[in-house]
NUSEFI-308942 format. One record per residue: residue in one letter; z, x, y of N, C-alpha, C in turn; residue number from 0. Coordinates in nm, 2 decimals, padded with zeros to 4 digits. Layout:
# NUSEFI-308942
+------+--------+--------+--------+--------+--------+--------+--------+--------+--------+-----+
: rest :   n_pz :   n_px :   n_py :  ca_pz :  ca_px :  ca_py :   c_pz :   c_px :   c_py :  nr :
+------+--------+--------+--------+--------+--------+--------+--------+--------+--------+-----+
:    A :      Z :      X :      Y :      Z :      X :      Y :      Z :      X :      Y : NUM :
...
+------+--------+--------+--------+--------+--------+--------+--------+--------+--------+-----+
//
This chain:
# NUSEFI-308942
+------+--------+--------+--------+--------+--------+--------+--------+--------+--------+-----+
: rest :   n_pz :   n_px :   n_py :  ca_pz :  ca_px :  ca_py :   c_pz :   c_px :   c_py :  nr :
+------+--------+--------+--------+--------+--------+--------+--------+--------+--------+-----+
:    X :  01.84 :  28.97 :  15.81 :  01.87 :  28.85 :  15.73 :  01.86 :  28.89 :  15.58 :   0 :
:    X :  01.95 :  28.89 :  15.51 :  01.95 :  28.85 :  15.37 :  01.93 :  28.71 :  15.30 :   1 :
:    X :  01.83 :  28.72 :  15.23 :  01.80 :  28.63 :  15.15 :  01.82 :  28.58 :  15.00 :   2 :
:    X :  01.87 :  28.51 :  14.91 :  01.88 :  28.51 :  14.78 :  01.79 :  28.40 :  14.74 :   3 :
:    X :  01.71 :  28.44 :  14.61 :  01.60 :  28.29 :  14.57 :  01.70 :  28.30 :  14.39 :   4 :
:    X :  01.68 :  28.18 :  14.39 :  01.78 :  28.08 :  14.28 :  01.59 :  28.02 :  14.18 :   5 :
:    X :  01.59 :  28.10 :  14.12 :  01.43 :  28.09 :  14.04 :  01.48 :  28.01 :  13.87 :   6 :
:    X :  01.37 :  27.92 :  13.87 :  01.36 :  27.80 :  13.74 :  01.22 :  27.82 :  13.70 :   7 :
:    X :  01.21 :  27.80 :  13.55 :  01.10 :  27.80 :  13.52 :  01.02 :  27.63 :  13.53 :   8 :
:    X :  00.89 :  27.61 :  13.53 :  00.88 :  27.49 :  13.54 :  00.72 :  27.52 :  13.39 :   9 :
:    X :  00.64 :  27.35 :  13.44 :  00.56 :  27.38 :  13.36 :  00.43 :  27.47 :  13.41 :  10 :
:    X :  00.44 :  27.46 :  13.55 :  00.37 :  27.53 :  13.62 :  00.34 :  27.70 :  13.69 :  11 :
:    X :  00.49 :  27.73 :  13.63 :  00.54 :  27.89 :  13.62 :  00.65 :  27.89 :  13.66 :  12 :
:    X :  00.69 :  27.90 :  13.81 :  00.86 :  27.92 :  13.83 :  00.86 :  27.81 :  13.99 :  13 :
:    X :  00.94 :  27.79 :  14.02 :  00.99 :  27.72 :  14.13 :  01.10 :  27.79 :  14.17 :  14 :
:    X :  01.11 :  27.85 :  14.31 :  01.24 :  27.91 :  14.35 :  01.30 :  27.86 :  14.47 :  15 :
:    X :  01.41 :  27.87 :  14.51 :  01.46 :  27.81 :  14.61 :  01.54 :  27.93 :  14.66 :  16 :
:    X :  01.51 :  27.96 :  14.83 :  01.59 :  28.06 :  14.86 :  01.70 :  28.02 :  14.98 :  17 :
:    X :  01.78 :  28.11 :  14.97 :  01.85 :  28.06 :  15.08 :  01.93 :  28.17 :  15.13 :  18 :
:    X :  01.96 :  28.17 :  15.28 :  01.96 :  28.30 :  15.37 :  02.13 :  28.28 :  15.38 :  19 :
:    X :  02.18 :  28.44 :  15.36 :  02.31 :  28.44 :  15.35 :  02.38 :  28.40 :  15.44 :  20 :
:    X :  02.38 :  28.44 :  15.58 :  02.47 :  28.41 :  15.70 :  02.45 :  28.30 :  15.75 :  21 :
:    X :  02.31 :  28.23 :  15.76 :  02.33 :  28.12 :  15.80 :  02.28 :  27.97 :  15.74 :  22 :
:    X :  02.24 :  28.02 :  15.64 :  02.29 :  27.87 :  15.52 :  02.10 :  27.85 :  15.52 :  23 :
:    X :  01.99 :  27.89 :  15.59 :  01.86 :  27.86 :  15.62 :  01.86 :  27.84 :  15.45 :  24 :
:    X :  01.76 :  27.74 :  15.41 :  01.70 :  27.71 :  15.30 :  01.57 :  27.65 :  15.29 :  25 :
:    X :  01.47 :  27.74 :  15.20 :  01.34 :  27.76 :  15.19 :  01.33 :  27.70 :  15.06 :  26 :
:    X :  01.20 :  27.65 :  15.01 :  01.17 :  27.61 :  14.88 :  01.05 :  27.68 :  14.81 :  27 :
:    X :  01.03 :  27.73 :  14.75 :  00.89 :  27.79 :  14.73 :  00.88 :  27.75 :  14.60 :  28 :
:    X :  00.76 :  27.73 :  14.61 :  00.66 :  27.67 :  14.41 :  00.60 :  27.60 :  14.40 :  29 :
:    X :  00.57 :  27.59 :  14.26 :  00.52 :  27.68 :  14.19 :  00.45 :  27.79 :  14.19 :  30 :
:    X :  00.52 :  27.91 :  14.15 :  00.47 :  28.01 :  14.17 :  00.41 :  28.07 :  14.03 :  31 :
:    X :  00.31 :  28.12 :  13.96 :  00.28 :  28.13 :  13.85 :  00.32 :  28.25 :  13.75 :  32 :
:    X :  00.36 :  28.34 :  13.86 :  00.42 :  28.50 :  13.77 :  00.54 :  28.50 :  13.90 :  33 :
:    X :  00.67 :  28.52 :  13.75 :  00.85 :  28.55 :  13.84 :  00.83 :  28.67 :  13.97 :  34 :
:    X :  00.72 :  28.77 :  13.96 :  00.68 :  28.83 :  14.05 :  00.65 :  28.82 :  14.17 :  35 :
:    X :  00.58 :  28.71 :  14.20 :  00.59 :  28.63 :  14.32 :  00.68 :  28.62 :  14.42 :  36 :
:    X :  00.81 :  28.59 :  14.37 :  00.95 :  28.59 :  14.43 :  00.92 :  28.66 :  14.48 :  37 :
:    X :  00.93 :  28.80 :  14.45 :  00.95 :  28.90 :  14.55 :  00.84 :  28.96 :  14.65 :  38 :
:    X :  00.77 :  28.89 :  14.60 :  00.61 :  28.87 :  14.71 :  00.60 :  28.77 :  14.83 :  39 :
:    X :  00.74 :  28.69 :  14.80 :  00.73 :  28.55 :  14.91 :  00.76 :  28.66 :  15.07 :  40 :
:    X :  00.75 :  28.56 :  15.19 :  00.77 :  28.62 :  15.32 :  00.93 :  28.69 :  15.34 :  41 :
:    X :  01.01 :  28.59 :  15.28 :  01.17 :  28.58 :  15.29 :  01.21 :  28.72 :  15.21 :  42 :
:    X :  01.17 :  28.84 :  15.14 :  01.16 :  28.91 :  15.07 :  01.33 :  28.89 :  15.01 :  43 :
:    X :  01.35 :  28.84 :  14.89 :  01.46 :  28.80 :  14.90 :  01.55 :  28.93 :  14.83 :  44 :
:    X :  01.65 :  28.95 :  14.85 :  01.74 :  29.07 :  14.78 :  01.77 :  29.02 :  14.66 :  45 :
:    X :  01.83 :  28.92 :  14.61 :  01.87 :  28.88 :  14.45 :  01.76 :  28.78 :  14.43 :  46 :
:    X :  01.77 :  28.81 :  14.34 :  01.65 :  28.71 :  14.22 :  01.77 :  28.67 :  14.13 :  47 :
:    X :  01.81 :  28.51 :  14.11 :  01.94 :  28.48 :  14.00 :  01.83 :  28.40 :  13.93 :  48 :
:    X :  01.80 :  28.38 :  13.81 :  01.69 :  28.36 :  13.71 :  01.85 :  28.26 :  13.66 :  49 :
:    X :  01.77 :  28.11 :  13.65 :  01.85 :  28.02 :  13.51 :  01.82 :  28.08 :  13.36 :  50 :
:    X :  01.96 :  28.15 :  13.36 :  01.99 :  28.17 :  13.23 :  02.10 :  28.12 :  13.17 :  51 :
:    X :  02.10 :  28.09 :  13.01 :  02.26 :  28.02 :  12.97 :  02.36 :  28.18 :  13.02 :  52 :
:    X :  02.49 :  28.16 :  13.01 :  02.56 :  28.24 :  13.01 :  02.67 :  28.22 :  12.90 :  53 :
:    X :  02.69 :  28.31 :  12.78 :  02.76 :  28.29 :  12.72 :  02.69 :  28.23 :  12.57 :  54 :
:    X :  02.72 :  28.25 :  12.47 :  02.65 :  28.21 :  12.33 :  02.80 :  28.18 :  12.27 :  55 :
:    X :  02.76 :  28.07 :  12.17 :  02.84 :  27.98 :  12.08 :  02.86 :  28.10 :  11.99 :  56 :
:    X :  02.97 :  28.09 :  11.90 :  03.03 :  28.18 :  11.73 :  02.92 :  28.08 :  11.67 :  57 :
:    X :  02.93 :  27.95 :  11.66 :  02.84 :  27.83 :  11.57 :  02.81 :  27.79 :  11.65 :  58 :
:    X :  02.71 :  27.68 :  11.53 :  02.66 :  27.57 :  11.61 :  02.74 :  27.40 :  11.66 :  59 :
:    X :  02.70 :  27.36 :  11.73 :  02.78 :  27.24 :  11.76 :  02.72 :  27.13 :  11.81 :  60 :
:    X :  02.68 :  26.96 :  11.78 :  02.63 :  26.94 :  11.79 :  02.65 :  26.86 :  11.95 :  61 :
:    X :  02.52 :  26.89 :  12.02 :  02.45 :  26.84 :  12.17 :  02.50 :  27.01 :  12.22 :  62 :
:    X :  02.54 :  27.08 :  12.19 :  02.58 :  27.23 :  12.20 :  02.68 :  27.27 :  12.24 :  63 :
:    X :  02.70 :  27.38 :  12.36 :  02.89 :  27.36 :  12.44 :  02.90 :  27.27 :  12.52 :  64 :
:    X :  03.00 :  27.29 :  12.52 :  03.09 :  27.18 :  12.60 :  03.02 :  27.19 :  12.73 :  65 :
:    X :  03.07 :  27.35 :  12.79 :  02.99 :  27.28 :  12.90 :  02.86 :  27.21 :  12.95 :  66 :
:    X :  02.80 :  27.26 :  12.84 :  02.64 :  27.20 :  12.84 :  02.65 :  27.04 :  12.82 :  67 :
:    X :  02.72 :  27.01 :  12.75 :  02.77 :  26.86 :  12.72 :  02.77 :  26.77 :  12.87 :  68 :
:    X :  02.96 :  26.87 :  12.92 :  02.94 :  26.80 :  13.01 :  02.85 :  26.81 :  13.13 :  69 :
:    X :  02.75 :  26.92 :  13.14 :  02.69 :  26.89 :  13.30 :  02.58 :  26.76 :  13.22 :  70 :
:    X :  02.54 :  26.76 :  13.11 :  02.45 :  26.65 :  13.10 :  02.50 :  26.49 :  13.12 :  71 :
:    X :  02.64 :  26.52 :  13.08 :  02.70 :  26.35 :  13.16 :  02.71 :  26.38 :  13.30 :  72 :
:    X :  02.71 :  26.44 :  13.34 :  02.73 :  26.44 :  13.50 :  02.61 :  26.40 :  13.57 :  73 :
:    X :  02.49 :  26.51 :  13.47 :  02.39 :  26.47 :  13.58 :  02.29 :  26.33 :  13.53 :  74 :
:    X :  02.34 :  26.27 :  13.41 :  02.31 :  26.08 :  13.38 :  02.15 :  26.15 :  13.38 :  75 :
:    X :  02.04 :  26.06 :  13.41 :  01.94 :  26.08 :  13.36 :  01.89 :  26.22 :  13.31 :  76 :
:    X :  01.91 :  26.29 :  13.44 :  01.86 :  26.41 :  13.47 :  01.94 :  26.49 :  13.41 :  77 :
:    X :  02.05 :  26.47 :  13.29 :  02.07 :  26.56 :  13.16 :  02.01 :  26.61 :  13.11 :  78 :
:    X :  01.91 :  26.56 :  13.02 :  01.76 :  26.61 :  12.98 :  01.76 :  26.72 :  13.01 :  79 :
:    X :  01.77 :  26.79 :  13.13 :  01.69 :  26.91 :  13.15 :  01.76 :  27.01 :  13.13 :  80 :
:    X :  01.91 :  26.97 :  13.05 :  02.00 :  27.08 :  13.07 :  01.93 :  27.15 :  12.90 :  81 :
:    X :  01.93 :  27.25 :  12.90 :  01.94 :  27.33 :  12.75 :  02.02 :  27.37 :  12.66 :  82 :
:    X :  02.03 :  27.39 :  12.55 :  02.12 :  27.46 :  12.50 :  02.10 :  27.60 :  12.43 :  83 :
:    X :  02.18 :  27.67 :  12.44 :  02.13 :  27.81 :  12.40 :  02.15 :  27.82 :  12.25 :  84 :
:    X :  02.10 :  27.95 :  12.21 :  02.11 :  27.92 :  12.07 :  02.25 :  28.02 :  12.06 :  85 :
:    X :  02.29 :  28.00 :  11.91 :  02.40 :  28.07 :  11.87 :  02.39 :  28.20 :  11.86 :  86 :
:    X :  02.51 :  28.30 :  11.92 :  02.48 :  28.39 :  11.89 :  02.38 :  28.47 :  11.83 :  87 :
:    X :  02.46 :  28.48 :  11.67 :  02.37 :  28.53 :  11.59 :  02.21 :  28.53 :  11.55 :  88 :
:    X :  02.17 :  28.34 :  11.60 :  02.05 :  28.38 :  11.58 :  01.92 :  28.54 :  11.69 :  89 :
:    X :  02.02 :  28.58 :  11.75 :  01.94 :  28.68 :  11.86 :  01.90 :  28.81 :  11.78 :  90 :
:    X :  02.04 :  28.82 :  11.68 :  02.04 :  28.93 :  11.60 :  01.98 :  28.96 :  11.45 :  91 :
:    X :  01.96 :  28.83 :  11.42 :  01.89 :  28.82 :  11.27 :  01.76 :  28.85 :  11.28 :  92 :
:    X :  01.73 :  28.97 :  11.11 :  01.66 :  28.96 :  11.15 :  01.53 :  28.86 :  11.08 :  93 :
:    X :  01.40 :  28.95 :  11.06 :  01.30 :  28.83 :  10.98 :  01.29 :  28.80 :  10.86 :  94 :
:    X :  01.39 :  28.88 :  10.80 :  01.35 :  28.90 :  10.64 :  01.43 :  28.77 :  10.57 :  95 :
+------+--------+--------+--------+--------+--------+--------+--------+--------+--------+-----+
//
């Protein structure tokens, strides 16, 4: 069995959710308090996909990209939880 866990951070450390490749089986595991864990659950899972943005803005834009835009109309209350990344450049500036 192959497994993949789909890992979120919460306020309680991470929340993962795994799910077995061939036949669709889906487990929930969390809070778990170090991303380490994952790979300490029973399901020993082969990928760990960590919510990350994908992709950084040239600028800034206000409510952020688009896509970020739209999954928060999509998902009506539960927009809120979407993020926005920061712009590029701020990763590379430096403190001075």
């Amino acid at each position: 069995m192959v497994w993949v866990a789909g890992v979120d951070g919460c306020r309680a450390g991470w929340f993962a959710v795994l799910r077995e490749v061939e036949c669709g089986k889906t487990v929930h595991a969390g809070p778990l308090r170090q991303i380490s864990q994952v790979l300490a659950l029973p399901q020993k899972p082969r990928i760990v996909a960590r919510d990350i943005p994908i992709g950084l803005s040239d600028h800034a834009e206000r409510g952020g990209r688009e896509c970020d835009r739209v999954t928060r109309k999509l998902l009506g209350k539960r927009g809120c939880c979407v993020f926005s990344p920061p712009v590029g450049a701020a990763l590379t500036r430096s403190d001075n």
